[in-house]
C-alpha positions in Angstrom: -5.4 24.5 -3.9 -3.9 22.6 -6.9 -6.5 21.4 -9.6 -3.6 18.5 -10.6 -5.1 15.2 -10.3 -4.7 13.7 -7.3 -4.0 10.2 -8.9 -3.1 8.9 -12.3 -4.1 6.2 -14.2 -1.9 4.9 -17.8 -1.3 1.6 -19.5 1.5 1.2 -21.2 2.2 -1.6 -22.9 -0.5 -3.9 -21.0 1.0 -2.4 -18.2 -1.2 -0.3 -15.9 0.3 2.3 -14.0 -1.6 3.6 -10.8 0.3 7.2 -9.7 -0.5 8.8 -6.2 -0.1 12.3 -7.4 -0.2 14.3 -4.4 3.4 15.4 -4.4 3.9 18.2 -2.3 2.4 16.3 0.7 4.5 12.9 -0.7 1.4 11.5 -1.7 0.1 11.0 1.9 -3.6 9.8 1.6 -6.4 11.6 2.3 -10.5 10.8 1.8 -9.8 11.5 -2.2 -7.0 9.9 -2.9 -8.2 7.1 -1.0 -11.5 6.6 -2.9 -9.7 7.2 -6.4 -7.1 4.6 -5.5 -9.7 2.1 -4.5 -11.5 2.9 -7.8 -7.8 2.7 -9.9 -7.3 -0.6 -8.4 -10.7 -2.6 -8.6 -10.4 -0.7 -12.4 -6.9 -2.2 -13.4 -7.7 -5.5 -11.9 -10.8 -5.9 -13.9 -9.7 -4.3 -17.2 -8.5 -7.2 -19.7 -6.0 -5.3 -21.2 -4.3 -5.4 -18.3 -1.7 -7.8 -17.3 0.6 -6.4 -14.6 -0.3 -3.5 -12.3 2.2 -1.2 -11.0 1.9 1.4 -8.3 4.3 4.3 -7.6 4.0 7.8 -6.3 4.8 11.0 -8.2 7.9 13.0 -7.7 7.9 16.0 -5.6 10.0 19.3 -7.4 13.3 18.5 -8.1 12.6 14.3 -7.5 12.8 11.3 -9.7 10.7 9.1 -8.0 8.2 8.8 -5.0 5.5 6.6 -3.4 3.4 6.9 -0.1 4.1 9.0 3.0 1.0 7.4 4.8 -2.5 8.8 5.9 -2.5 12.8 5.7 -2.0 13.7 9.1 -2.8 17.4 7.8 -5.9 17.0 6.0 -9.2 18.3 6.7 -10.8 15.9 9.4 -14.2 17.9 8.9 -14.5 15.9 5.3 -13.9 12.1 6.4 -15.4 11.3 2.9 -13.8 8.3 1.6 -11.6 7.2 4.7 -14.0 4.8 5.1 -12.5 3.1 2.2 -9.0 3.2 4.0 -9.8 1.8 7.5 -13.5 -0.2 7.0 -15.6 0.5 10.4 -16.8 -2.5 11.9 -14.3 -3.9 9.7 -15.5 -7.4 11.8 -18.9 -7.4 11.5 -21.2 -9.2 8.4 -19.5 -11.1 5.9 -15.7 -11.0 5.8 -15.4 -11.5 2.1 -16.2 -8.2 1.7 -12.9 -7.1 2.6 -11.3 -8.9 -0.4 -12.3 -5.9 -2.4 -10.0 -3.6 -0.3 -7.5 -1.9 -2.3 -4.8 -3.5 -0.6 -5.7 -6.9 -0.6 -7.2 -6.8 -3.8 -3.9 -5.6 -5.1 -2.4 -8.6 -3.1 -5.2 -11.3 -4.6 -6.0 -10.0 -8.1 -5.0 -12.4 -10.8 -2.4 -10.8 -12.0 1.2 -9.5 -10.9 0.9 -6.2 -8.7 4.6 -4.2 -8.3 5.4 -1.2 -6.1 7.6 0.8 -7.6 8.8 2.5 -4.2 10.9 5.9 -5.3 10.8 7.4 -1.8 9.3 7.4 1.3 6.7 4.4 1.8 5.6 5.1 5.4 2.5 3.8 7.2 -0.3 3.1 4.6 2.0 3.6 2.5 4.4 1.2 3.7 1.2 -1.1 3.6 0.9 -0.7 0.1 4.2 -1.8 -0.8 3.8 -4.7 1.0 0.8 -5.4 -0.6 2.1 -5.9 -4.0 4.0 -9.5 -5.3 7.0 -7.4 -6.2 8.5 -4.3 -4.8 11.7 -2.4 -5.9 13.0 0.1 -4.8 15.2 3.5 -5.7 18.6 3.7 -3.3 17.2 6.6 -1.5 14.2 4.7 -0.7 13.1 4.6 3.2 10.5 2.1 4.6 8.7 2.8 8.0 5.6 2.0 10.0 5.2 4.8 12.2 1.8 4.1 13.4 2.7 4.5 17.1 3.7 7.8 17.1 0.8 9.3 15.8 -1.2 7.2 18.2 -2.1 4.6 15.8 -2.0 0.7 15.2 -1.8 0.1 11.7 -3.5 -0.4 8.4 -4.1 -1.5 4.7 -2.7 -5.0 5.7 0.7 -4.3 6.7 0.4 -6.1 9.3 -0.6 -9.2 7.4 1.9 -8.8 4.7 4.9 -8.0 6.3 4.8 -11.0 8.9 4.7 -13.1 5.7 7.1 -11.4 3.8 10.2 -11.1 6.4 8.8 -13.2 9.2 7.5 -11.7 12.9 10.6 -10.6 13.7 11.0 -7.8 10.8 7.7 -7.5 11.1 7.9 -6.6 15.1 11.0 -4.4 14.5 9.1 -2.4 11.8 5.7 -1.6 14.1 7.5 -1.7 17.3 10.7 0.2 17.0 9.7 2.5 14.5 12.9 2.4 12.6 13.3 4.5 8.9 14.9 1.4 7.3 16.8 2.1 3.9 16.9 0.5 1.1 19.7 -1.6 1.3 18.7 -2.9 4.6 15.0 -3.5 3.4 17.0 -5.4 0.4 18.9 -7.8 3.2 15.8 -8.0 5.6 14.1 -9.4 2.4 11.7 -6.7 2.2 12.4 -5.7 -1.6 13.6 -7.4 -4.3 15.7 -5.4 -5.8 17.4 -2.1 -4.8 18.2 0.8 -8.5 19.7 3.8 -8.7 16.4 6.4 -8.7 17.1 7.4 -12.1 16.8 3.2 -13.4 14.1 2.9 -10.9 11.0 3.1 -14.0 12.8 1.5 -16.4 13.5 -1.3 -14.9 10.6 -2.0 -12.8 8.9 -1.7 -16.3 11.3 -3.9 -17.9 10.4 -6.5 -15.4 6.9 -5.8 -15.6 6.9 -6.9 -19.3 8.8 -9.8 -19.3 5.9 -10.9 -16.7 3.4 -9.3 -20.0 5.2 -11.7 -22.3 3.8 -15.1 -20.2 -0.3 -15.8 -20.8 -2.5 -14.4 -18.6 -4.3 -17.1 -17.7 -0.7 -19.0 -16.4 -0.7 -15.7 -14.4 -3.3 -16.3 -12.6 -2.6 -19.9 -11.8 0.7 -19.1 -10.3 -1.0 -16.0 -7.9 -3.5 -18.7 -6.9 -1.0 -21.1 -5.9 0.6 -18.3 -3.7 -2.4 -17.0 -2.4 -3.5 -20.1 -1.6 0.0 -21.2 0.0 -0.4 -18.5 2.6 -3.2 -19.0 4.4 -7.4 -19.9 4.3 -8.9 -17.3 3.0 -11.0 -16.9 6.0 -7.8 -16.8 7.9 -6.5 -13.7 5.9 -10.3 -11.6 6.0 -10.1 -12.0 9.5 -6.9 -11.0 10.2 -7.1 -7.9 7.9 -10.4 -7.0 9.8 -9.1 -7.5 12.7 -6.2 -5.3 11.7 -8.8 -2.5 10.7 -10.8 -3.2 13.6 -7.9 -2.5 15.8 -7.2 0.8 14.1 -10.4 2.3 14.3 -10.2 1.5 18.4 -6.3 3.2 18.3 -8.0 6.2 16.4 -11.5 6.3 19.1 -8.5 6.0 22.3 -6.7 8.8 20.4 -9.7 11.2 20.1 -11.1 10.0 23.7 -7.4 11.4 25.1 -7.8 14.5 23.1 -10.7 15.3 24.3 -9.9 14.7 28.0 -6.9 17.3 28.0 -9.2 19.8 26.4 -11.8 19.9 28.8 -11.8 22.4 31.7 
């Protein structure tokens, strides 16, 4: 097993970078790199030298660029440590607020601009995360997907939420329902991204964005996210629907075990 860091943290610039760094598995999540992402996140939007948060995956060998393949189909399920983080159980029980601490919509609400920098696959979770973000641009060889229902699943980490409000219910139907690998250029006309590089240009310019967005005062920053936070919905509107998303995952995953189960038994 690798001793590599399974995320990485840098600033450069007032920039801070968050790095899924799980490579060789396309940085699929599991328990680990979900906890450390949740810490990253919650880190970078509380750290005041800080003004624009960036997340991107690492290259695998050979690669320029990467991002999120989705949960880690392949990991060791006898160490759930940290999924909890992922997929909150009884995600609509207590006080909803809670959820606002969630990497994904914290990286959606934070105060200050959040861009995925999306140099490969951002699949499931992953394409969760991307949606997440204010900004997302993308390499040319860049492919978007759900692909929840295949593996038995419903969704997570907001995608749900974001996507409807970034391309409307229609995109957001063809991306769960269909189950489509949609490339970059058609994520680029569907509205999905907001700008479509060559992968080699994909760093430097999503950082050459990124400080233009440095150059304004952080306080005017988080004015302008409020507005747009605030524009979308109540904020009780937007817990609830991200618990309910989590709360429908958790009974995709319990149906998924329950059928298991039955065609093992004698």
């Amino acid at each position: 097993m690798s001793n590599a860091p399974v995320l990485i943290t840098e600033i450069d610039e007032r920039v801070g970078i968050i790095t899924l760094n799980r490579p060789e598995r396309r940085n699929a999540l599991d328990g680990r790199l979900i906890s450390e992402l949740d810490a990253a996140v919650k880190q970078m939007a509380a750290d005041p030298m800080v003004k624009v948060v960036v997340v991107t995956g690492a290259a695998p060998d050979g690669g320029v660029g990467g991002f999120c393949s989705g949960g880690d189909t392949k990991r060791d399920r006898s160490d759930n440590a940290g999924m909890e983080l992922g997929v909150p159980p009884a995600a609509l029980d207590g006080d909803l607020a809670r959820h606002d601490s969630h990497a994904a919509m914290l990286l959606h609400l934070m105060p200050k601009p959040t861009i995925a920098m999306v140099g490969g696959p951002a699949v499931g979770a992953g394409c969760s995360l991307a949606a997440a973000c204010d900004l997302r641009f993308a390499s040319a060889d860049a492919v978007f997907a759900a692909n929840f229902t295949p593996n038995g699943l419903s969704g997570d980490y907001g995608g749900t939420v974001w996507w409807t409000r970034i391309a409307g219910t229609a995109v957001a139907r063809r991306i769960y329902l269909l189950n489509e690998k949609i490339s970059a250029q058609e994520a680029l006309r569907l509205g999905m991204v907001h700008a479509v590089v060559p992968a080699a240009d994909l760093r430097s310019y999503t950082l050459d964005v990124a400080w233009r967005l440095v150059r304004m005062p952080a306080a005017l920053l988080a004015l302008v996210k409020d507005n747009l936070n605030q524009a979308e919905d109540e904020p009780e509107r937007r817990r609830w629907l991200f618990a309910h998303e989590a709360h429908n995952q958790g009974e995709a995953a319990r149906k998924l075990t329950e059928s298991v189960q039955r065609r093992r038994a004698p």
